[in-house]
ChimeraX commands (.cxc) that place a marker at each C-alpha (Angstrom):
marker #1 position 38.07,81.55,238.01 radius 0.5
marker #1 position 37.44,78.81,240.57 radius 0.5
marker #1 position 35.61,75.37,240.44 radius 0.5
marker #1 position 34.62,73.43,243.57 radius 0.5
marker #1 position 32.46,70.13,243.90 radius 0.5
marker #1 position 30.87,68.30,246.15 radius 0.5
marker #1 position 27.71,65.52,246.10 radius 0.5
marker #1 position 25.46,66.18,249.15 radius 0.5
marker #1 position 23.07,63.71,249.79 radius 0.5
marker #1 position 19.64,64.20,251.04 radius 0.5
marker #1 position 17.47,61.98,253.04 radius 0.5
marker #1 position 14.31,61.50,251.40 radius 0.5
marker #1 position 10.33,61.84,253.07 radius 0.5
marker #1 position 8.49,60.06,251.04 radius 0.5
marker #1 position 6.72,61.28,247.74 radius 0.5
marker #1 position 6.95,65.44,248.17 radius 0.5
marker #1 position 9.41,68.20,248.41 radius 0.5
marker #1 position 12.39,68.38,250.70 radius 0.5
marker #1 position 13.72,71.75,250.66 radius 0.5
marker #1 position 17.76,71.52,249.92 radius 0.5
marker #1 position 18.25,75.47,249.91 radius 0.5
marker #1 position 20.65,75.32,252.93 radius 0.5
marker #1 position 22.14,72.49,252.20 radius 0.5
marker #1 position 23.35,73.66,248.62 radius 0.5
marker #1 position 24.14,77.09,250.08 radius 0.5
marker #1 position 26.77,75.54,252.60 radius 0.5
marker #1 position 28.56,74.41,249.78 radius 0.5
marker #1 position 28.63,77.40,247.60 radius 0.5
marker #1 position 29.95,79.18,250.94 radius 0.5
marker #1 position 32.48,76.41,251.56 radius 0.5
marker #1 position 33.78,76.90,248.03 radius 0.5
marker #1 position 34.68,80.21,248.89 radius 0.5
marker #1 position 33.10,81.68,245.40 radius 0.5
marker #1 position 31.33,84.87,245.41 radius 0.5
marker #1 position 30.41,85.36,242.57 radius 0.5
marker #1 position 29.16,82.61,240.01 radius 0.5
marker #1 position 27.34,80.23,238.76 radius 0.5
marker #1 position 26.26,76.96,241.02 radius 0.5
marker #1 position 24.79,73.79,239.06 radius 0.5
marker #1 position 22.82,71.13,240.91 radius 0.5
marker #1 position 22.30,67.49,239.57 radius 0.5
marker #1 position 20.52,64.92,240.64 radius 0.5
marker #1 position 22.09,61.57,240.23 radius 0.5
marker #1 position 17.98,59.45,240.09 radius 0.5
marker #1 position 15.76,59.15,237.66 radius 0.5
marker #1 position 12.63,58.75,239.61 radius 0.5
marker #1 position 12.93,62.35,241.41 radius 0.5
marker #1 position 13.86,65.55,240.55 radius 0.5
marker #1 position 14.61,69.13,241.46 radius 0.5
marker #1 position 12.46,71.74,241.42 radius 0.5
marker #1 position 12.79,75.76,242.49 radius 0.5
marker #1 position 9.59,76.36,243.71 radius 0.5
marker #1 position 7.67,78.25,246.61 radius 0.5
marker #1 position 8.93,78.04,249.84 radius 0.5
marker #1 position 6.40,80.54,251.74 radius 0.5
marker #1 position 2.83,78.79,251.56 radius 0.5
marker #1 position 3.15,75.20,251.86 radius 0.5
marker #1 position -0.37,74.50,249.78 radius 0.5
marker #1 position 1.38,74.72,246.84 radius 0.5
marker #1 position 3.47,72.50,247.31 radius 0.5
marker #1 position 1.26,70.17,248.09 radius 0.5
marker #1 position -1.01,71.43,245.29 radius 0.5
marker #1 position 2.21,70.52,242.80 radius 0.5
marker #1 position 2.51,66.92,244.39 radius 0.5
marker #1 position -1.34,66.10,243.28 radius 0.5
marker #1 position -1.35,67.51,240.16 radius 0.5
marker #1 position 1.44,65.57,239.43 radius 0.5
marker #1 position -0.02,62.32,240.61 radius 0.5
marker #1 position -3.20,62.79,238.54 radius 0.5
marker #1 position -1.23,63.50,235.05 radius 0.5
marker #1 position 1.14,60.30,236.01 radius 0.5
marker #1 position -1.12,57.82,238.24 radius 0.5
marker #1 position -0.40,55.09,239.75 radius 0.5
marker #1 position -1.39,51.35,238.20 radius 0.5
marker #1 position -2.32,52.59,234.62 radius 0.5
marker #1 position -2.81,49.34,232.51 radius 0.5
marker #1 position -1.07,50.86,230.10 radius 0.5
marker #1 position 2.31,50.74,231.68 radius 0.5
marker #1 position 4.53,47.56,231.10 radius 0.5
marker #1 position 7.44,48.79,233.31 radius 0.5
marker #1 position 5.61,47.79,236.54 radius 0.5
marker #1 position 8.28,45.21,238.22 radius 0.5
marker #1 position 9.53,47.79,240.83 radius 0.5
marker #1 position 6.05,48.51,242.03 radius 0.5
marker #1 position 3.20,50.76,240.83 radius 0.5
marker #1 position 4.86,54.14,241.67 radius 0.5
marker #1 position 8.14,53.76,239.98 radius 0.5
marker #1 position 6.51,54.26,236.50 radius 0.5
marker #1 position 4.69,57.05,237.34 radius 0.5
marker #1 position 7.81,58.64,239.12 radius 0.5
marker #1 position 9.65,57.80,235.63 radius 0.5
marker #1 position 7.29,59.94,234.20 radius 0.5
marker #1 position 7.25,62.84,236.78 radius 0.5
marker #1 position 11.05,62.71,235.99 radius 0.5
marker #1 position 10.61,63.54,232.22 radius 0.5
marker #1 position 8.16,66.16,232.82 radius 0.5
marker #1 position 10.79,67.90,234.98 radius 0.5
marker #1 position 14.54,68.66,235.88 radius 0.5
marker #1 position 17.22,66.66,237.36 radius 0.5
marker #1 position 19.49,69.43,237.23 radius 0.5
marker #1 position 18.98,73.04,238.17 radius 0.5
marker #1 position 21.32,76.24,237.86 radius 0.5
marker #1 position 21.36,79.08,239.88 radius 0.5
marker #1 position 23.25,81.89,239.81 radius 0.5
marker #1 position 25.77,82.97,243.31 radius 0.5
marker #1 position 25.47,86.40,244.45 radius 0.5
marker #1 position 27.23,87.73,247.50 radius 0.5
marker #1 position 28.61,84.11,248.34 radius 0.5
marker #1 position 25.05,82.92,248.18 radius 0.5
marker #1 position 21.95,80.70,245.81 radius 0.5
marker #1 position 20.73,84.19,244.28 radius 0.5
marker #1 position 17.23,82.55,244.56 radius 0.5
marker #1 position 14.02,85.41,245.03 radius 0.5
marker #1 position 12.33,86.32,247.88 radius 0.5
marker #1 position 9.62,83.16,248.28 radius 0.5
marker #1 position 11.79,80.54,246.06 radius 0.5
marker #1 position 13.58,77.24,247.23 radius 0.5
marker #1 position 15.56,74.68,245.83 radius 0.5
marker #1 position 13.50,71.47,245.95 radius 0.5
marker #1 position 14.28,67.77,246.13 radius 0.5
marker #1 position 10.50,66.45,244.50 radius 0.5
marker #1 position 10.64,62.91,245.53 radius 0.5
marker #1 position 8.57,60.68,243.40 radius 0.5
marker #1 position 8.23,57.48,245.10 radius 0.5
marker #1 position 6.14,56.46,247.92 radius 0.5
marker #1 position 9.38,55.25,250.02 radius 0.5
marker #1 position 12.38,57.59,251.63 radius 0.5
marker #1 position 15.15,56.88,249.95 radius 0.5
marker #1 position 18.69,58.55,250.39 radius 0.5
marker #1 position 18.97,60.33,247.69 radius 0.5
marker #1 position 22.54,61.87,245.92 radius 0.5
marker #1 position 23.74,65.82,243.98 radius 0.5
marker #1 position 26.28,66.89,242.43 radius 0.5
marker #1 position 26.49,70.54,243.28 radius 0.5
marker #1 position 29.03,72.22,240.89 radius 0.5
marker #1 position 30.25,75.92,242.31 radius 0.5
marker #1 position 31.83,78.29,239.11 radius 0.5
marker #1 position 32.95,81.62,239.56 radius 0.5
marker #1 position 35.04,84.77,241.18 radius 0.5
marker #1 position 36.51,83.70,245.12 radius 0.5
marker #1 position 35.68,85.80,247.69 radius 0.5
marker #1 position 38.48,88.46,248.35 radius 0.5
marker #1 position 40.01,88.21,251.44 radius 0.5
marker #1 position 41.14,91.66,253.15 radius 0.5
marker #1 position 44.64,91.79,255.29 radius 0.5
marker link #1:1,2 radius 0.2
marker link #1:2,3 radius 0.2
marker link #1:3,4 radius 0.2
marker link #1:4,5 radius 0.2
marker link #1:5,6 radius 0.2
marker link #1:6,7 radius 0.2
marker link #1:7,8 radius 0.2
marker link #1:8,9 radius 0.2
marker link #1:9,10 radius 0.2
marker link #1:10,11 radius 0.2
marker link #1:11,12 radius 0.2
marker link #1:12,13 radius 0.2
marker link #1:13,14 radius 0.2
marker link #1:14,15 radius 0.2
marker link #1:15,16 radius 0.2
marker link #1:16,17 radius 0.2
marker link #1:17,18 radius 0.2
marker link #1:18,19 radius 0.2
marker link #1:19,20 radius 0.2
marker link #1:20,21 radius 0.2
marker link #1:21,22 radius 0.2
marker link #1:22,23 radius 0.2
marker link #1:23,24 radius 0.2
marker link #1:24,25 radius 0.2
marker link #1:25,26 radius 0.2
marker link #1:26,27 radius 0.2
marker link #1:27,28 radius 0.2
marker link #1:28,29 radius 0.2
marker link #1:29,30 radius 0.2
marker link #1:30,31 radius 0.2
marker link #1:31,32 radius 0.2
marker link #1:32,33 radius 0.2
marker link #1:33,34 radius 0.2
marker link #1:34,35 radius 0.2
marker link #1:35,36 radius 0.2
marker link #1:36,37 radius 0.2
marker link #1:37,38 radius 0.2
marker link #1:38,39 radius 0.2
marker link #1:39,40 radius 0.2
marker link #1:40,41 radius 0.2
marker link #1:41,42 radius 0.2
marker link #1:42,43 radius 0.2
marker link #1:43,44 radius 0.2
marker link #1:44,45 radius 0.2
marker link #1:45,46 radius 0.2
marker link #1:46,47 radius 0.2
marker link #1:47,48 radius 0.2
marker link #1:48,49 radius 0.2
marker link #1:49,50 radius 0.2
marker link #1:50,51 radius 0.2
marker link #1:51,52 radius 0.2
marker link #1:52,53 radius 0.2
marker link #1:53,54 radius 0.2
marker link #1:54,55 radius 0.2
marker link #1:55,56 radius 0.2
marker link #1:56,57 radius 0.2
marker link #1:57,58 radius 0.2
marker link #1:58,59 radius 0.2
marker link #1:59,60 radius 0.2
marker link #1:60,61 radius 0.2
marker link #1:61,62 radius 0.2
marker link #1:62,63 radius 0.2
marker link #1:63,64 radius 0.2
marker link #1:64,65 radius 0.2
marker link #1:65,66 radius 0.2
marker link #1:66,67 radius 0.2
marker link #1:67,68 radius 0.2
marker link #1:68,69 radius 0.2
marker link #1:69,70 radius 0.2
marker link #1:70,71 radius 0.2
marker link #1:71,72 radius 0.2
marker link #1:72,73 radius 0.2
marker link #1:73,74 radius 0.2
marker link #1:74,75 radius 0.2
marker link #1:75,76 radius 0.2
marker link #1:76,77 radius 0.2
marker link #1:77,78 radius 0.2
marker link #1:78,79 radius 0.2
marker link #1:79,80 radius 0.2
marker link #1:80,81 radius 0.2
marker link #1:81,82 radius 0.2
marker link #1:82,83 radius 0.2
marker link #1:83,84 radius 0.2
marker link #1:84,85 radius 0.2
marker link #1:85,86 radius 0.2
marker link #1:86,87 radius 0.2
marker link #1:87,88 radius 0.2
marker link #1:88,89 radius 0.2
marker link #1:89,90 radius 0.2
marker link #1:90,91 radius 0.2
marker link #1:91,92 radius 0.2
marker link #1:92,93 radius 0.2
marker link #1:93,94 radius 0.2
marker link #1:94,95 radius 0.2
marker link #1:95,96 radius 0.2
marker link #1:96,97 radius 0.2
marker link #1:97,98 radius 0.2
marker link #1:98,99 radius 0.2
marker link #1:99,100 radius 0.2
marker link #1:100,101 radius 0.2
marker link #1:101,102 radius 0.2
marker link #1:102,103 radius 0.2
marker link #1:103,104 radius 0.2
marker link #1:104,105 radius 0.2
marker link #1:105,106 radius 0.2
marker link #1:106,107 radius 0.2
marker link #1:107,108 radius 0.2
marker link #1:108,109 radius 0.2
marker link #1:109,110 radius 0.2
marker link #1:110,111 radius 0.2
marker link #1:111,112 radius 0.2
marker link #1:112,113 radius 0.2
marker link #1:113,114 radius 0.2
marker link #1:114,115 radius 0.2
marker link #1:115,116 radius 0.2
marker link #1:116,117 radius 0.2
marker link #1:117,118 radius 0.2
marker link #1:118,119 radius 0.2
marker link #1:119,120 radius 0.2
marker link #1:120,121 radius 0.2
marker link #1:121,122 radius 0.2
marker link #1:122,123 radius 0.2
marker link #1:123,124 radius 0.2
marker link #1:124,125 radius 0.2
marker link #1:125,126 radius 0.2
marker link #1:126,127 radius 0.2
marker link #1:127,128 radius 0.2
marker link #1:128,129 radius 0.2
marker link #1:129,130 radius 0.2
marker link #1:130,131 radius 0.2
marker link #1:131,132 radius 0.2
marker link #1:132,133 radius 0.2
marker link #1:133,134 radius 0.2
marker link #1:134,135 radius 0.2
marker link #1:135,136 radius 0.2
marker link #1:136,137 radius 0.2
marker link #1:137,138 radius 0.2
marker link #1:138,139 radius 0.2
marker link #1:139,140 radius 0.2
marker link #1:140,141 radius 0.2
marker link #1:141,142 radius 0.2
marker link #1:142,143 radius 0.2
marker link #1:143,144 radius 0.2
marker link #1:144,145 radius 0.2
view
């Protein structure tokens, strides 16, 4: 059994999803492990991950609004508002979803389906840089003489 970590880091678009498939599958095939078990976790607490659709981007975008409705922005009710009026709201998109994610390695690869991605779901209205710990468990890749 091997073990192999890394933090990526991912440069944020503003609030949506950034698609971190690739990126996560170059390190499961730099940890030589091919067969396994590859944890993701996000290091923020005002974005998340997400495996979602990566074929039709309308539902993605579909996802982004219906988030924003059940957590709006400027809500009198909120009283953590000193980091502007999206950071509650992107608190609360937080706890309604994942910071980590776990996927299982096939073949030296995410064994994701056909149409899924792994998604960094940014919360805020800014880009920030944002940083994963991706976590690669399992059988190494045998190497033929």
């Amino acid at each position: 059994m091997k073990q192999h970590q890394q933090q990526i880091s991912v440069q944020g678009r503003g609030r949506g999803l950034t698609e971190i498939t690739e990126q996560v599958n170059r390190v499961v095939h730099e940890s030589g492990i091919e067969t396994g078990l590859c944890h993701v976790f996000l290091q923020h607490t005002s974005a998340s991950l997400l495996i979602q659709e990566n074929a039709d981007p309308s539902a993605r975008h579909d996802l982004v609004h219906y988030f924003d409705r059940i957590a709006p922005e400027n809500d009198p009710a909120y009283e953590h508002t000193a980091e502007g009026p999206d950071d509650m709201p992107a608190h609360l998109k937080t706890a309604l979803t994942n910071i980590s994610e776990q996927i299982p390695v096939r073949r030296g690869r995410l064994a994701l389906g056909t149409w899924q991605g792994l998604y960094l779901f940014e919360h805020r209205r800014g880009a920030p840089r944002r940083s994963a710990i991706v976590h690669v468990l399992g059988e190494e890749r045998v190497v033929e003489e």
